[in-house]
BARODO-680044 format. One record per residue: z, x negated, y negated of N, C-alpha, C in turn; residue in one letter. Coordinates in steps of 0.02 Angstrom, whole numbers, padded with zeros to 5 digits, always signed. Example, Ala and Ser with C-alpha at 12.3 -4.5 7.8 and 13.67 -1.06 7.14 Angstrom:
REM BARODO-680044
+00390-00660+00284+00390-00615+00225+00390-00660+00165a/+00354-00642+00112+00357-00684+00053+00394-00645-00002s/
This chain:
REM BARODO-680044
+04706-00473-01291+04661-00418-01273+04589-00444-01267x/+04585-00482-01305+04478-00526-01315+04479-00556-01253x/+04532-00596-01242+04538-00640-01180+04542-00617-01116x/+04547-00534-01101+04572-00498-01044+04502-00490-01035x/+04448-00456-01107+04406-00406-01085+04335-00478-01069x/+04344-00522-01088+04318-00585-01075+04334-00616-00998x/+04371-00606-00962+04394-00609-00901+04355-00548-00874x/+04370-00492-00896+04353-00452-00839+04277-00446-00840x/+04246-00482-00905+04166-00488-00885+04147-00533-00835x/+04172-00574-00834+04168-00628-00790+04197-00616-00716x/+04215-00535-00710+04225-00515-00654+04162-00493-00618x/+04153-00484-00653+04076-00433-00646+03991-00462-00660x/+03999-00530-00698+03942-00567-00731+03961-00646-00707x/+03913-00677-00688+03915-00745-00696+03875-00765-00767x/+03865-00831-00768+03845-00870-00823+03787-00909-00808x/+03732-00894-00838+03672-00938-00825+03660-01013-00904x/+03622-01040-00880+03598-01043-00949+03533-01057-00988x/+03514-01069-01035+03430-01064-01069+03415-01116-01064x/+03344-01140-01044+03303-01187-01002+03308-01256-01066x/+03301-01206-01133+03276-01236-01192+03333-01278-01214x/+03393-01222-01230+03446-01263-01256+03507-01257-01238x/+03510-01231-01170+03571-01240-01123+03606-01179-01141x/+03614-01147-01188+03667-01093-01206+03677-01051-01157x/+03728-01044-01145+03728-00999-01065+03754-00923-01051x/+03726-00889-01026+03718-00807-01033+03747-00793-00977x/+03774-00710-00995+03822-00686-00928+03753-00653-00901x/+03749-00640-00825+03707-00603-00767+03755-00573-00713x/+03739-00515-00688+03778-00479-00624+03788-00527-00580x/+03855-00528-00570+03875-00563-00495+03846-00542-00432x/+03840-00477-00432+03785-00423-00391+03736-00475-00338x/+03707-00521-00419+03653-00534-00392+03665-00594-00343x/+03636-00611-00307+03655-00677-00253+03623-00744-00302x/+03554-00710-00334+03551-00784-00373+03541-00751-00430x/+03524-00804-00507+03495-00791-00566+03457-00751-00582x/+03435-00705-00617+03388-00649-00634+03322-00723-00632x/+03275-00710-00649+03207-00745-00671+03227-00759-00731x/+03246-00723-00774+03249-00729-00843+03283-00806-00854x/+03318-00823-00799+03368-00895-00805+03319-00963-00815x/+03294-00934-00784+03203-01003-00795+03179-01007-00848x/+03194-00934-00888+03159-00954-00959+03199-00944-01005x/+03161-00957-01090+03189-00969-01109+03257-00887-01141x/+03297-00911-01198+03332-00865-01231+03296-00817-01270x/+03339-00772-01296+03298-00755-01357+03282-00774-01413x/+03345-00836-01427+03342-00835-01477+03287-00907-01504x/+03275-00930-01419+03227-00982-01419+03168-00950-01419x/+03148-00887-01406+03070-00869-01403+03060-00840-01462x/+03130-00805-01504+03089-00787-01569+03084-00873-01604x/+03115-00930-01598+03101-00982-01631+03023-01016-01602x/+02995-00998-01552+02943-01010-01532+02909-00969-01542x/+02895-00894-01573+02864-00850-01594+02834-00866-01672x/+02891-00910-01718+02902-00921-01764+02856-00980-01759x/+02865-01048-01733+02826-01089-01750+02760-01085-01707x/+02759-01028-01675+02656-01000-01642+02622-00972-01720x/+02678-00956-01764+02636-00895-01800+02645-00961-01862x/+02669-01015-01869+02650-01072-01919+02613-01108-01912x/+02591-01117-01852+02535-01139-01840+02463-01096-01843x/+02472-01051-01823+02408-00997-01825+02392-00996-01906x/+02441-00991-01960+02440-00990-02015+02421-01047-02038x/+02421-01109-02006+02400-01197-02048+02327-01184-02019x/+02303-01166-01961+02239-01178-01920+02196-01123-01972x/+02246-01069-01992+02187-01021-02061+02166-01033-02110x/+02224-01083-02141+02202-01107-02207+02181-01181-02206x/+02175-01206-02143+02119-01282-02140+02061-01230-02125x/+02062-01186-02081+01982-01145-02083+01958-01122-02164x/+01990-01106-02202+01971-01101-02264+01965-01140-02298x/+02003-01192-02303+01991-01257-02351+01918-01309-02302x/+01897-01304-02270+01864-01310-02238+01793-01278-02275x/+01788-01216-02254+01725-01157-02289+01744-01182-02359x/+01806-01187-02392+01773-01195-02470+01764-01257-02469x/+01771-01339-02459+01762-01373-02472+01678-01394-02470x/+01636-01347-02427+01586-01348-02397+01542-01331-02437x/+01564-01282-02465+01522-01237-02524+01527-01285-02599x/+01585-01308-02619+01589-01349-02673+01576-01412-02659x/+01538-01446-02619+01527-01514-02602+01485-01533-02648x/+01447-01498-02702+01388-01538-02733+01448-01529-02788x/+01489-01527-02808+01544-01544-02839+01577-01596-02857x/+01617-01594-02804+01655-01658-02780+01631-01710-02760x/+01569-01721-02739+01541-01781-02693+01514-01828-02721x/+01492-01809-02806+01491-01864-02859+01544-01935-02865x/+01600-01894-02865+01656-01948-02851+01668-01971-02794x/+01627-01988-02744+01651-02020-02684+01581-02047-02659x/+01524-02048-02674+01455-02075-02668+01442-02103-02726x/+01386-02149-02710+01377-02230-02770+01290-02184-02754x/+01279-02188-02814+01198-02159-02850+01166-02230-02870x/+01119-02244-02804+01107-02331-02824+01045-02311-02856x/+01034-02354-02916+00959-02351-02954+00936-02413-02964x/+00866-02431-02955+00843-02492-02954+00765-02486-02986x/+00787-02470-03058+00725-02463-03109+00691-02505-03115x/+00625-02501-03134+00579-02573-03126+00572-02577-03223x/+00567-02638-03251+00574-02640-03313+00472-02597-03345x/+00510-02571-03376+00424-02542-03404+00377-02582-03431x/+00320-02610-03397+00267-02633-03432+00263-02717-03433x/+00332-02753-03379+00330-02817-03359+00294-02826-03310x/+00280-02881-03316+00235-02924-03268+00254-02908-03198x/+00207-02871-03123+00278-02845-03066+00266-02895-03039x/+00254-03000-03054+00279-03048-03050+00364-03047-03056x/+00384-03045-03114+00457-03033-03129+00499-02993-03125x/+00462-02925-03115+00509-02894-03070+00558-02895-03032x/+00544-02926-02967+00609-02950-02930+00676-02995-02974x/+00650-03039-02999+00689-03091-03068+00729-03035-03129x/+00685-02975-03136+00743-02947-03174+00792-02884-03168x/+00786-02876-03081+00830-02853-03030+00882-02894-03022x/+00875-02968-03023+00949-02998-02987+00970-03010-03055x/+00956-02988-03128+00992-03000-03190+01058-02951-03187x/+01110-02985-03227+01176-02945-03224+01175-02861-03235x/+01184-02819-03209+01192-02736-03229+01184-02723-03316x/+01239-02765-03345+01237-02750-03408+01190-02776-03441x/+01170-02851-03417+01116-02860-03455+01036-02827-03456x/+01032-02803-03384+00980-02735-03380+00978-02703-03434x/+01034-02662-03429+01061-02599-03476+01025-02630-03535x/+01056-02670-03571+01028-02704-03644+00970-02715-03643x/+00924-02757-03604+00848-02726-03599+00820-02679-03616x/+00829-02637-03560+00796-02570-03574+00829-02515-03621x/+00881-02538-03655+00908-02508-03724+00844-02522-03773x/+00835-02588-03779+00789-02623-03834+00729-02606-03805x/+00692-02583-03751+00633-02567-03718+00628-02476-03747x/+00687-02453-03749+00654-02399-03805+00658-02407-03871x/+00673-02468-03881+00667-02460-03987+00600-02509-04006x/+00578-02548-03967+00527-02583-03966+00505-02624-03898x/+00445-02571-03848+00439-02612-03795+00422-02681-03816x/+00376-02717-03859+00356-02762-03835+00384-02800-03884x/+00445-02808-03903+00478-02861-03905+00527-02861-03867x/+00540-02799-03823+00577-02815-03756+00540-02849-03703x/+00478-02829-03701+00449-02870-03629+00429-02944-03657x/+00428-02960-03727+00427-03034-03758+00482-03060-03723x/+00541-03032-03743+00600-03065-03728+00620-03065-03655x/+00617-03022-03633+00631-03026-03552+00591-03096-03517x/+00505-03091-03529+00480-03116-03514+00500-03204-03524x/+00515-03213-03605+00555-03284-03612+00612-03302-03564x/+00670-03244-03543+00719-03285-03535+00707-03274-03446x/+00660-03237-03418+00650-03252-03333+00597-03304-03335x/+00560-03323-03369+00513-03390-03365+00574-03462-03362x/+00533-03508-03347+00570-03587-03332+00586-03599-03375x/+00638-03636-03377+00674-03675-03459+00639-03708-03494x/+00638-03717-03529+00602-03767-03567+00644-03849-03563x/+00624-03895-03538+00678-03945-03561+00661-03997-03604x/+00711-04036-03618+00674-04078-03689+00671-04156-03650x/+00625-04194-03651+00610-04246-03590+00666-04296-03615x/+00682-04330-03566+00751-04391-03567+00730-04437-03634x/+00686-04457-03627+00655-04492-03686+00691-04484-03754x/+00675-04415-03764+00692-04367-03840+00761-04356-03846x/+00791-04365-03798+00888-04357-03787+00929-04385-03804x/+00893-04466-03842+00940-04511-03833+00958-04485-03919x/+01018-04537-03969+01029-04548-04024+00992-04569-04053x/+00951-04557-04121+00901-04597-04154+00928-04683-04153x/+00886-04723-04158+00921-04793-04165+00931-04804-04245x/+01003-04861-04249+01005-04861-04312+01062-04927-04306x/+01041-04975-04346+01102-05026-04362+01160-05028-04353x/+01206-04972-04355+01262-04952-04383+01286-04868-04331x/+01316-04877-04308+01349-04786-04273+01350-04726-04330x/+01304-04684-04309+01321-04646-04365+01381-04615-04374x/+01378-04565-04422+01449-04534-04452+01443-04464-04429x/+01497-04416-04393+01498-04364-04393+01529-04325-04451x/+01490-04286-04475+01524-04235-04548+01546-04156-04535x/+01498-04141-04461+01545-04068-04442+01528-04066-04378x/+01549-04002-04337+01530-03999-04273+01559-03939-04258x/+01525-03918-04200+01555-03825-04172+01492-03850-04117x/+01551-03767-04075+01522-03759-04020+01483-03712-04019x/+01416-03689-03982+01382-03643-03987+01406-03580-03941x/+01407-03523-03941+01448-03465-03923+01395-03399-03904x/+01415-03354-03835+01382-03285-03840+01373-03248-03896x/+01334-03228-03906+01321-03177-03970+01322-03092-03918x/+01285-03071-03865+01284-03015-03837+01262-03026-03770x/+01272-02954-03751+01271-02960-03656+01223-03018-03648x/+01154-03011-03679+01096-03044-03664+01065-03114-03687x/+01098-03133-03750+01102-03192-03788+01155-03229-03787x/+01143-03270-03754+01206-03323-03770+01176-03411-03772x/+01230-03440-03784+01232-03513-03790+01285-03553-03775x/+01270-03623-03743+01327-03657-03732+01315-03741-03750x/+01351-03785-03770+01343-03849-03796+01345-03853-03866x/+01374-03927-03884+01403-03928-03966+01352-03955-03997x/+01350-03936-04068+01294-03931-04132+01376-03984-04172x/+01318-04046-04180+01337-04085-04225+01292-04119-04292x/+01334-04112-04359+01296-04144-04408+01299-04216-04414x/+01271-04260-04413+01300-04330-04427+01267-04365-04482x/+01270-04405-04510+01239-04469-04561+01236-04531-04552x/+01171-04548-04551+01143-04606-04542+01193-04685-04606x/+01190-04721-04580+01208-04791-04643+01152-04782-04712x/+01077-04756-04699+01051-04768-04759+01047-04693-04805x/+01102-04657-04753+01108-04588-04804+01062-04516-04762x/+01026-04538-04730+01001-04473-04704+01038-04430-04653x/+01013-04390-04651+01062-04345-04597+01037-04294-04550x/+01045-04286-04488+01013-04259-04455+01084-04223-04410x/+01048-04160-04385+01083-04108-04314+01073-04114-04252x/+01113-04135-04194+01100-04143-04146+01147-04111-04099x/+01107-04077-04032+01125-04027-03987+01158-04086-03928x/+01193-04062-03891+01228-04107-03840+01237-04060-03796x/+01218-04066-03734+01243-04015-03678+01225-03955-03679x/+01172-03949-03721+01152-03872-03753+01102-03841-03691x/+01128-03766-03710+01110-03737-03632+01091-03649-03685x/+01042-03613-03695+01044-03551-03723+00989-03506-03681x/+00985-03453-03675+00944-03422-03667+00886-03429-03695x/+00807-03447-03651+00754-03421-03694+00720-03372-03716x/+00692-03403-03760+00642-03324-03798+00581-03357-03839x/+00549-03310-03875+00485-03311-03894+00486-03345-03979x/+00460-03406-03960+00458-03427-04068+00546-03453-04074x/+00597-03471-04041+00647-03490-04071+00664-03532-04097x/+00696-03527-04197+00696-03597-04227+00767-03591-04234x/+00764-03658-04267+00823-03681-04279+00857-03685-04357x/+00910-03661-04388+00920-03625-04436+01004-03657-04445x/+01007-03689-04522+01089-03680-04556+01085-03626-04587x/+01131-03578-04555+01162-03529-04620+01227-03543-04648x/+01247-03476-04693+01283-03502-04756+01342-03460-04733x/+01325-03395-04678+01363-03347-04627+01416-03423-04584x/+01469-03383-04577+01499-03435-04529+01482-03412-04464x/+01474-03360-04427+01467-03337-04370+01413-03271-04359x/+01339-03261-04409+01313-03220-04403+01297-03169-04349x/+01283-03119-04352+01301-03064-04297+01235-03023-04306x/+01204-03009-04356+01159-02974-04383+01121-02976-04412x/+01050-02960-04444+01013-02988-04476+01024-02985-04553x/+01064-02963-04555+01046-02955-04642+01146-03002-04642x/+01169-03034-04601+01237-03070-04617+01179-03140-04621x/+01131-03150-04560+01092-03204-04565+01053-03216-04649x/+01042-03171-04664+00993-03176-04712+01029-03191-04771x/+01085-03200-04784+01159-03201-04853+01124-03291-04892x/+01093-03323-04821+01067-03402-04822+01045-03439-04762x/+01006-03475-04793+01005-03503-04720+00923-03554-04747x/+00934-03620-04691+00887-03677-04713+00852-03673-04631x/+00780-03683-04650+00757-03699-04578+00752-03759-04560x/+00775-03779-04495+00753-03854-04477+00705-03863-04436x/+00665-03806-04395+00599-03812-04342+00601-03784-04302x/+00554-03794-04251+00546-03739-04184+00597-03763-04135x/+00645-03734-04093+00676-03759-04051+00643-03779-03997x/+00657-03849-03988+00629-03910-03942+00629-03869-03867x/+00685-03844-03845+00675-03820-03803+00761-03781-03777x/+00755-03755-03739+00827-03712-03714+00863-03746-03698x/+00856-03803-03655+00909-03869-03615+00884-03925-03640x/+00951-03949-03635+00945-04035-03666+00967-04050-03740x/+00968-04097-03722+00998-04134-03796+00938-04138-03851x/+00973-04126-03900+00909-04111-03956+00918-04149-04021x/+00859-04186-04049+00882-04192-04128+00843-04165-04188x/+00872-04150-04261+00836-04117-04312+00843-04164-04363x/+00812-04176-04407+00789-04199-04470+00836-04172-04520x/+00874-04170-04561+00886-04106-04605+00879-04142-04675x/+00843-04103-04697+00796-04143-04774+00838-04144-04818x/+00835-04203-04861+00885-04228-04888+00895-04182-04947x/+00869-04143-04996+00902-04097-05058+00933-04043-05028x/+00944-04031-04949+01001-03979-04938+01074-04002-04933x/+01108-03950-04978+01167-03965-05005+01213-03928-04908x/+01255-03990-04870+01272-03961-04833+01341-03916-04844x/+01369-03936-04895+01435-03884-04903+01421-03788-04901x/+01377-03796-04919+01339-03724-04923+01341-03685-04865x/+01329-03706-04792+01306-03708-04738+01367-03705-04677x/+01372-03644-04647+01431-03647-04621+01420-03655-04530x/+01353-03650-04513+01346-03616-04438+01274-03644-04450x/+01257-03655-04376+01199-03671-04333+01188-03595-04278x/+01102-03603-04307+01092-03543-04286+01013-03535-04258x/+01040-03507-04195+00944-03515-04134+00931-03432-04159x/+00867-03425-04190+00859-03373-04229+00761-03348-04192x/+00759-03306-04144+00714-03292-04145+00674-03252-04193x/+00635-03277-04220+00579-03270-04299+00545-03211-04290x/+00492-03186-04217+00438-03126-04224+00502-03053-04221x/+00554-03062-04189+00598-02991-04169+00645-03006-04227x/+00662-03064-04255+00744-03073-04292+00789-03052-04258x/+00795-03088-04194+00853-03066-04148+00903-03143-04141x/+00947-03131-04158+00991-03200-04145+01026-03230-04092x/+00990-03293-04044+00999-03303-03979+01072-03333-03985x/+01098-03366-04028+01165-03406-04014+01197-03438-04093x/+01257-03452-04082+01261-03486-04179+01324-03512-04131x/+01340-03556-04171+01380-03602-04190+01438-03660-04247x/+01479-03605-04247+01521-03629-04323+01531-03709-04320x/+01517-03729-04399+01533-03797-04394+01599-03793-04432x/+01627-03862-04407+01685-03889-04432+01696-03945-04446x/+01733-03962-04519+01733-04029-04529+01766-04074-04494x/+01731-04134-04480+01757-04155-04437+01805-04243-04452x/
């Protein structure tokens, strides 16, 4: 019976089909050609094209909105995606050095002008020491004292950063002479300068602070200079077992440029 009344449409209807997706529709035989409708699409293709006109109209509304709000909250968000460059001039330095304490590391800035509010002018002391020229100690003064005999090494360490802004590099050795005396000598020594820096055994193995410095400590003199090889005297009634670290101790601030644990050697 489906199959009769399916025939007899097809008596009466031909078969077109949709432009979009071929599916093919009955039309009056009547007609000599296709209705118009055969050119376009189905229905069931224009409500699917009704459907994705009105998903799009709906994405183009809410980029128009995310749009207006992003616009309005921009002093928001725009912190995290822009770099806030600052290029502070140090307070109350020479604007000689200025430029010199622009190309210093970020952090070591920072530490400056930390210490430039707890005491400017032993910050612009210190700044001022370590952008001035090295000090060096002349070839002359570099060599080993002369002596009959090679001396004896009794300890030795390397000298080490203490903070962003202080540091040191090259080994601190004790040695002894054949007729008993004994002296400290720097090798390869490289530290930051500063203002008044002596030279100091403490009793601290690795002082950090002023009052760990202060537990002991023997002076041996003004430091010769920041670079170069160096030698010290160290007077004979100091007991060296006592004495654990070599230590560049600036005297007017009590700020500690570098130390160096000794070890027996």
């Amino acid at each position: 019976m489906f199959a009769y009344r399916n025939w007899r449409k097809l008596q009466k209807f031909g078969e077109m089909a949709c432009r979009n997706c071929r599916n093919k529709r009955l039309w009056p035989l009547w007609r000599r050609t296709p209705p118009r409708a055969a050119a376009k699409k189905c229905k069931k293709c224009i409500i699917t094209r009704r459907c994705l006109n009105n998903r799009l109209h709906i994405l183009l509304i809410l980029f128009g909105f995310g749009v207006i709000a992003a616009t309005f909250t921009f002093p928001l968000w725009s912190p995290y995606f822009i770099d806030r460059v600052v290029d502070e001039a140090f307070p109350g330095l020479d604007p000689a050095l200025q430029p010199a304490f622009a190309r210093l590391p970020a952090e070591q800035q920072a530490v400056y002008l930390q210490m430039a509010n707890q005491d400017r002018a032993a910050a612009i002391a210190l700044v001022t020491a370590d952008l001035s020229a090295d000090s060096e100690i002349p070839e002359e003064e570099q060599d080993m004292p002369e002596a009959n005999d090679t001396p004896i090494p009794l300890s030795t360490g390397d000298f080490t950063r203490v903070d962003a802004v202080h540091s040191g590099t090259g080994t601190a050795t004790i040695y002894q002479m054949p007729d008993g005396s004994r002296f400290l000598r720097f090798e390869n020594f490289r530290s930051t300068n500063g203002p008044d820096l002596r030279v100091y055994l403490a009793v601290h193995e690795e002082p950090r602070s002023r009052s760990e410095f202060q537990q002991g400590f023997v002076e041996l003199g003004p430091l010769k200079g920041n670079v170069g090889n160096q030698n010290y005297d160290i007077p004979p009634d100091v007991d060296l077992s006592m004495f654990n670290s070599v230590v560049i101790y600036c005297q007017p601030f009590h700020v500690i440029f570098t130390t160096a644990t000794l070890f027996q050697t």
